[in-house]
DRENTIGU-608309 format. One record per residue (C-alpha): z, x, y negated; residue in one letter. Coordinates in steps of 0.1 Angstrom, whole numbers, padded with zeros to 4 digits, always signed. Layout:
BEGIN
ZXYA...
This chain:
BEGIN
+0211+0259-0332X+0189+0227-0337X+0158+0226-0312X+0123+0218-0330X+0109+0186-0316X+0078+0199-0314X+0090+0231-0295X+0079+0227-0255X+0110+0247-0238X+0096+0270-0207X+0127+0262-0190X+0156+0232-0201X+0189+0233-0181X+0208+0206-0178X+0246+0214-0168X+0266+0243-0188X+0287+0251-0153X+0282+0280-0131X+0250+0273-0121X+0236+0261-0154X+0250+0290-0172X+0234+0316-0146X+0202+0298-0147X+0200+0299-0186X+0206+0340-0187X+0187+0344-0160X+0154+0328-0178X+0163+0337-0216X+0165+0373-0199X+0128+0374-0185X+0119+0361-0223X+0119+0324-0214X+0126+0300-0241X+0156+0281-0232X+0176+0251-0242X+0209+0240-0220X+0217+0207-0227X+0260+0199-0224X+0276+0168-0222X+0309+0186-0223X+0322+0221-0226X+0301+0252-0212X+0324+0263-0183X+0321+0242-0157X+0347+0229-0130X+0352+0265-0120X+0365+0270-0158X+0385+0246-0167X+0393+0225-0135X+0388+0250-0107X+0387+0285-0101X+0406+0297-0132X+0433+0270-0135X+0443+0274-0096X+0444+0309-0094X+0467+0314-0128X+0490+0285-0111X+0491+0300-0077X+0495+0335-0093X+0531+0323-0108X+0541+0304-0079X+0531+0338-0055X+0556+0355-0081X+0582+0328-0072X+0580+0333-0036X+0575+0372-0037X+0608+0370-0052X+0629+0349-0033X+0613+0368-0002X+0619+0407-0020X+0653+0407+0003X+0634+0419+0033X+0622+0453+0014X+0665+0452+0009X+0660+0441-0030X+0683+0413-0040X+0671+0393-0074X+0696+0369-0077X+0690+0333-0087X+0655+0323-0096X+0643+0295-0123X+0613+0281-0129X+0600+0274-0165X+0573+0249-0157X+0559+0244-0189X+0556+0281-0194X+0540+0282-0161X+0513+0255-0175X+0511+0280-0208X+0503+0309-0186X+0475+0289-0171X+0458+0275-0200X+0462+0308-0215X+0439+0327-0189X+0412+0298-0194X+0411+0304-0231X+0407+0340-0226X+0381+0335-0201X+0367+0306-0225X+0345+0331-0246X+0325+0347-0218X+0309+0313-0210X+0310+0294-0244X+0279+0283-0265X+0278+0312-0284X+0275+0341-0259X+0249+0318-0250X+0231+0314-0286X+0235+0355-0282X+0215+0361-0255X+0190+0339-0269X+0192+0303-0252X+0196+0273-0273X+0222+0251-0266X+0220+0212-0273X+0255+0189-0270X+0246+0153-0257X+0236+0139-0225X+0204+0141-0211X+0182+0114-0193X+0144+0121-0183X+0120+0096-0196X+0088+0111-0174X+0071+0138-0166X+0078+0170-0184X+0099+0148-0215X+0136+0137-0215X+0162+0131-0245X+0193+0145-0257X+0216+0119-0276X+0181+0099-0288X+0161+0132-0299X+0133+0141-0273X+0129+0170-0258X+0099+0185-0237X+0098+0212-0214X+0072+0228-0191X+0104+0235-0160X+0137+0220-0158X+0168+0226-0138X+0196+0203-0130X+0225+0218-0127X+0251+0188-0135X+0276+0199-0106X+0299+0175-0091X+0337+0157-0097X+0363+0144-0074X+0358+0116-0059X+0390+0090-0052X+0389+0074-0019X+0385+0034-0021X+0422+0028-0004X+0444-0003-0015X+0459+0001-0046X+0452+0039-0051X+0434+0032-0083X+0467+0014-0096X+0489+0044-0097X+0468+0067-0116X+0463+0094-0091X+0460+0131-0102X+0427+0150-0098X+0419+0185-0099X+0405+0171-0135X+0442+0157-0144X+0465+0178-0129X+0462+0206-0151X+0478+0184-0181X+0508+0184-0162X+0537+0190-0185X+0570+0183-0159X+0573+0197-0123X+0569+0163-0102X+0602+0164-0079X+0581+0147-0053X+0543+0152-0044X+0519+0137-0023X+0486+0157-0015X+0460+0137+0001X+0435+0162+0015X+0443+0191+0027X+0405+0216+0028X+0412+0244+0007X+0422+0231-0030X+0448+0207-0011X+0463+0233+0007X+0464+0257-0021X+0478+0236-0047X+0505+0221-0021X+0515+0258-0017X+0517+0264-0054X+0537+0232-0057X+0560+0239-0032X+0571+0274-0041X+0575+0259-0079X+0601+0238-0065X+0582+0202-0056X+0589+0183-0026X+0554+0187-0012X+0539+0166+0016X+0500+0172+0024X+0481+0141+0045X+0452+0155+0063X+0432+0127+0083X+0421+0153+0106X+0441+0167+0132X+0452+0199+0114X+0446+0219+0079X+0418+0235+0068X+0396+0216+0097X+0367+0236+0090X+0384+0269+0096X+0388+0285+0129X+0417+0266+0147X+0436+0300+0146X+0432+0303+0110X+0446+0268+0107X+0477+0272+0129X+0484+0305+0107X+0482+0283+0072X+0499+0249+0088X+0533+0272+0097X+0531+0293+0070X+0527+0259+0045X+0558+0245+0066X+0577+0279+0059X+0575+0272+0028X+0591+0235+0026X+0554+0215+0025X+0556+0184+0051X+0525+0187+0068X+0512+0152+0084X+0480+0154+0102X+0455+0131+0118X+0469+0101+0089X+0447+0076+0083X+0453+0063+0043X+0462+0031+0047X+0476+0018+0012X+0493+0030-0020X+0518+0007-0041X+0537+0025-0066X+0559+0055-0052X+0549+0047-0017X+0515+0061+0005X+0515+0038+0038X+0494+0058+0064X+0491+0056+0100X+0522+0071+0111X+0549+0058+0083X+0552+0059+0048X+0556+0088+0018X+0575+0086-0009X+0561+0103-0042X+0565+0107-0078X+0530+0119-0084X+0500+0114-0061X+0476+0143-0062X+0442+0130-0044X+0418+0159-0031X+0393+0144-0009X+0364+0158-0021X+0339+0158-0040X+0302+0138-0058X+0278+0144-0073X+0269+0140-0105X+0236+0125-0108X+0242+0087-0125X+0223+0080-0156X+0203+0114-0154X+0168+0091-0147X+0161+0109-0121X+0141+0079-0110X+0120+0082-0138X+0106+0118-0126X+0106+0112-0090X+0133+0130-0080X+0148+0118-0049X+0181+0118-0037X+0201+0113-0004X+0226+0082+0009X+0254+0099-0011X+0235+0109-0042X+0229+0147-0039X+0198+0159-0047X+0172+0168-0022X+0156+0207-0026X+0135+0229-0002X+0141+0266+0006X+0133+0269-0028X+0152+0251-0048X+0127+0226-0055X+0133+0189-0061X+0105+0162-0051X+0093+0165-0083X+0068+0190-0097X+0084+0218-0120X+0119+0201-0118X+0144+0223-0101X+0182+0219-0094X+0213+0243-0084X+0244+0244-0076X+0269+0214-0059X+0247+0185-0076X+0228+0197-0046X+0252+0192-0021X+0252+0229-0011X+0285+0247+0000X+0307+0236-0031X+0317+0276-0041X+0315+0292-0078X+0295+0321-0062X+0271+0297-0044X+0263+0279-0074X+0262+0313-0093X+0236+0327-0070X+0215+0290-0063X+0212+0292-0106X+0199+0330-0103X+0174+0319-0079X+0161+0281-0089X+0156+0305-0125X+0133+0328-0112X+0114+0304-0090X+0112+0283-0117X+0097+0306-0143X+0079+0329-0116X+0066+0308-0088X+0086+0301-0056X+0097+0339-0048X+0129+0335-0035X+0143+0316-0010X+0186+0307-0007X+0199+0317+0024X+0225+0304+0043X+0237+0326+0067X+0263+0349+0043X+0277+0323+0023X+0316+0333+0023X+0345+0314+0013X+0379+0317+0005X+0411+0296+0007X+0435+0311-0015X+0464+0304+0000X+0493+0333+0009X+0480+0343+0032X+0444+0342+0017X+0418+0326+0048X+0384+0339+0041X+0350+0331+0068X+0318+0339+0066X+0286+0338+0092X+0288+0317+0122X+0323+0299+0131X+0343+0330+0151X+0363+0297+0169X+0339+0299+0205X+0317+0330+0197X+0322+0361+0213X+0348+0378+0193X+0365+0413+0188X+0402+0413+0167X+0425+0432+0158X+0459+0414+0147X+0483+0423+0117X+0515+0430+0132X+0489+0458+0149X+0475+0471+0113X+0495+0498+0094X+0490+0484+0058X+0506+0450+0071X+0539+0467+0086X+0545+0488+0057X+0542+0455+0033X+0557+0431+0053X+0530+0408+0057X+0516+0409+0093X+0508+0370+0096X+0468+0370+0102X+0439+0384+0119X+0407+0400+0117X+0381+0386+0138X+0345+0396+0143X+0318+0372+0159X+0297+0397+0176X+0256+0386+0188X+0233+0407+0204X+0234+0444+0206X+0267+0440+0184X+0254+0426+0157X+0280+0408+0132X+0270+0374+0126X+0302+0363+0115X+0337+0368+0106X+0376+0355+0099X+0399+0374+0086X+0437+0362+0073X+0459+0380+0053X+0466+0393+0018X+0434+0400-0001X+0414+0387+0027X+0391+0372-0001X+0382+0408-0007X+0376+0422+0026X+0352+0394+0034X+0326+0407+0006X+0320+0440+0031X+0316+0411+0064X+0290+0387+0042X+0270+0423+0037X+0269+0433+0075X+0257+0398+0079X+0236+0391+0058X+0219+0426+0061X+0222+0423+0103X+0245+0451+0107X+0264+0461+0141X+0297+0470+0146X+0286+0505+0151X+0269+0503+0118X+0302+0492+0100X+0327+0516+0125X+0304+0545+0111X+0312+0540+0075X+0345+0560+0071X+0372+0532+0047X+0402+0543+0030X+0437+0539+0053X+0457+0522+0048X+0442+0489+0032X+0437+0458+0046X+0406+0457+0051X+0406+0481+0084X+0415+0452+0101X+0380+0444+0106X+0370+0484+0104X+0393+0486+0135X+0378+0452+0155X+0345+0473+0146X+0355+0504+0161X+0371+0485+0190X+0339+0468+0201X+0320+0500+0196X+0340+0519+0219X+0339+0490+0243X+0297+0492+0244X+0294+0531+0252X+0319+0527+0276X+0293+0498+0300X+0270+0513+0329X+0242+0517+0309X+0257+0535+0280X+0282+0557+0300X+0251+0573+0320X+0231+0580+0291X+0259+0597+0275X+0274+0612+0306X+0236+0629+0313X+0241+0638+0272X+0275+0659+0281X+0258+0673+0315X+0233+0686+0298X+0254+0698+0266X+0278+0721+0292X+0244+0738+0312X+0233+0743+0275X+0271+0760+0265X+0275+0775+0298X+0239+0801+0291X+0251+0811+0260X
């Protein structure tokens, strides 16, 4: 669809990610005219780089390991092969047929108008796509972010994979080096490992996953060593010449050189200048509460912001900088139940306030019926508990953990106790009464101090003369 010049949009998103998509819905559904402006592919990272990709890869490499490991349950396979470029074909097939849901026409269907081009303000309330002006009375930048390549010595020379590159993969690299290892860097050195890649994963902190609870960390670091990853920690990048990583403690050698230490924004050659729109040191966009940029009726969402870097974050921030936009400031983003998920097996999944120095309640998974029965009893569940047993945050490792922490980011978000959640009765046996169980543990443990124990011993006093006169 062509946009009129003349046309003044009520809202113009610029970004076709998760964020931008949201946003676009969110407004064409309250009867906004819309037009989201793509340099791309409507998608996003999470499409096409992220989310989808990862999961289909770590999916076949789970298969792998499940396999090799089905002995325990007294199943013998026999020899296992790996078909890499069918493993590739299984992962752009579940982007493709994920594609449609997010493309430019479910778009035009719900009624926003989508331009192809980059955008660039020119001033207040005016900006152009590929020449053609545009005007708008709100506008949203949603442009996201992409990975950012350290500046190290030669890295630049030997063409280092990205989460943008390494999904055109066609061979199995016999030897890979993961610099970085948060979430994607242990997931994908996992996935590589269990394919049948030599995996070693540099970490310049001093262990995986460093913004995890230390427990959570020491689960993944053995469990990633189980499965043949070299795990070097606390290694400063100190060079790269072709096949070799120097870093503080020796040398790697590689064949490929995956590079997943994080992430920027996208914000050059936007002209956010030209509106007033400030951003920080690093080039993330500064918003309120609200969403709001220093500029009047220009909004932005999702990781251009600098917000946690999640698909649901950005998903919810688009929702949100939509209606404000359109409505007036109504909604403010919160921060307190933002979970996330490293999808590694075992899955770590967090939400709330760090559990790693809060008072805690746990329950382990050699201790939880589910686990025994299937074998997997690495992990924990662990509740931070506040005042009066409120949950204010949570850890849980294990298999599906990434679904059990949807039920945690409710009891805190909505201020819930563990006698609130101990009171809900769950299915058995699932994973998830790992945390049901850390609930019911610290529940027991409050009617059981002074205070409680006489109110409720005075409660069965009087319940027995009550009895006794009937």
């Amino acid at each position: 669809m062509v946009a009129s010049a003349d046309r003044i949009w009520d809202l113009a998103v610029i970004g076709g990610g998760t964020a931008g998509l949201l946003a676009a819905k969110t407004a064409a559904g309250l009867g906004a005219r819309v037009v989201l402006i793509e340099s791309a592919r409507t998608g996003g990272d999470c499409l096409w780089t992220g989310c989808v990709p990862s999961k289909a890869l770590q999916s076949a490499a789970a298969s792998v390991a499940e396999a090799r490991a089905a002995v325990r349950f007294g199943v013998d396979v026999g020899s296992i092969r790996v078909d890499f470029p069918r493993v590739m074909a299984h992962v752009r097939s579940a982007i493709e047929t994920i594609a449609p849901d997010d493309s430019a026409e479910a778009l035009e269907a719900v009624g926003v108008t989508v331009l192809p081009g980059r955008a660039r303000f020119t001033g207040p309330g005016r900006l152009t796509v590929g020449g053609a002006g545009v005007r708008f009375r709100q506008a949203l930048v949603a442009t996201g972010s992409e990975p950012a390549v350290p500046a190290v010595p030669g890295l630049a020379e030997v063409s280092p994979l990205t989460t943008d590159t390494v999904w055109d993969l066609e061979e199995l690299p016999e030897r890979l080096v993961v610099i970085g290892a948060g979430s994607s860097g242990c997931e994908l050195g996992q996935a590589f490992a269990r394919l049948g890649s030599r995996v070693t994963l540099l970490e310049t902190a001093d262990r995986v996953l460093p913004a995890e609870d230390p427990d959570a960390s020491a689960v993944i670091r053995d469990v990633l060593r189980a499965d043949g990853v070299q795990v070097i920690t606390s290694a400063r990048i100190e060079r790269v010449r072709p096949g070799v990583v120097a870093h503080t403690g020796g040398g790697v050698e590689f064949d490929r050189l995956l590079v997943l230490a994080g992430r920027r924004p996208r914000t050059v050659g936007l002209g956010l200048e030209a509106i007033g729109v400030e951003v920080d040191g690093a080039g993330w966009i500064r918003v309120d509460g609200h969403l709001r940029t220093t500029a009047p009726r220009v909004w932005a969402a999702g990781d251009v912001t600098g917000t946690p870097l999640f698909t649901h974050t950005a998903g919810v921030h688009g929702t949100i900088a939509a209606v404000n936009a359109l409505l007036g400031p109504l909604r403010s983003v919160r921060t307190d139940g933002e979970p996330r998920v490293t999808f590694t097996r075992p899955e770590v999944a967090a939400v709330g306030v760090p559990t790693a120095g809060a008072s805690t309640v746990q329950v382990r998974h050699d201790e939880l019926d589910r686990a025994v029965a299937e074998a997997e009893v690495i992990g924990f569940s662990r509740l931070a508990i506040g005042r009066r047993g409120r949950i204010i945050g949570a850890t849980v490792v294990g298999p599906r953990a990434g679904e059990t922490i949807g039920e945690l980011a409710v009891a805190v978000s909505q201020r819930l106790t563990t006698g609130d959640l101990a009171g809900v009765t769950h299915p058995y046996p699932t994973f998830s009464d790992g945390a049901w169980n850390a609930a019911v543990a610290d529940y027991r443990s409050r009617l059981g101090v002074p205070p409680a124990r006489r109110l409720t011993g005075l409660l069965l006093r009087l319940r027995r003369r009550w009895v006794s006169r009937q």
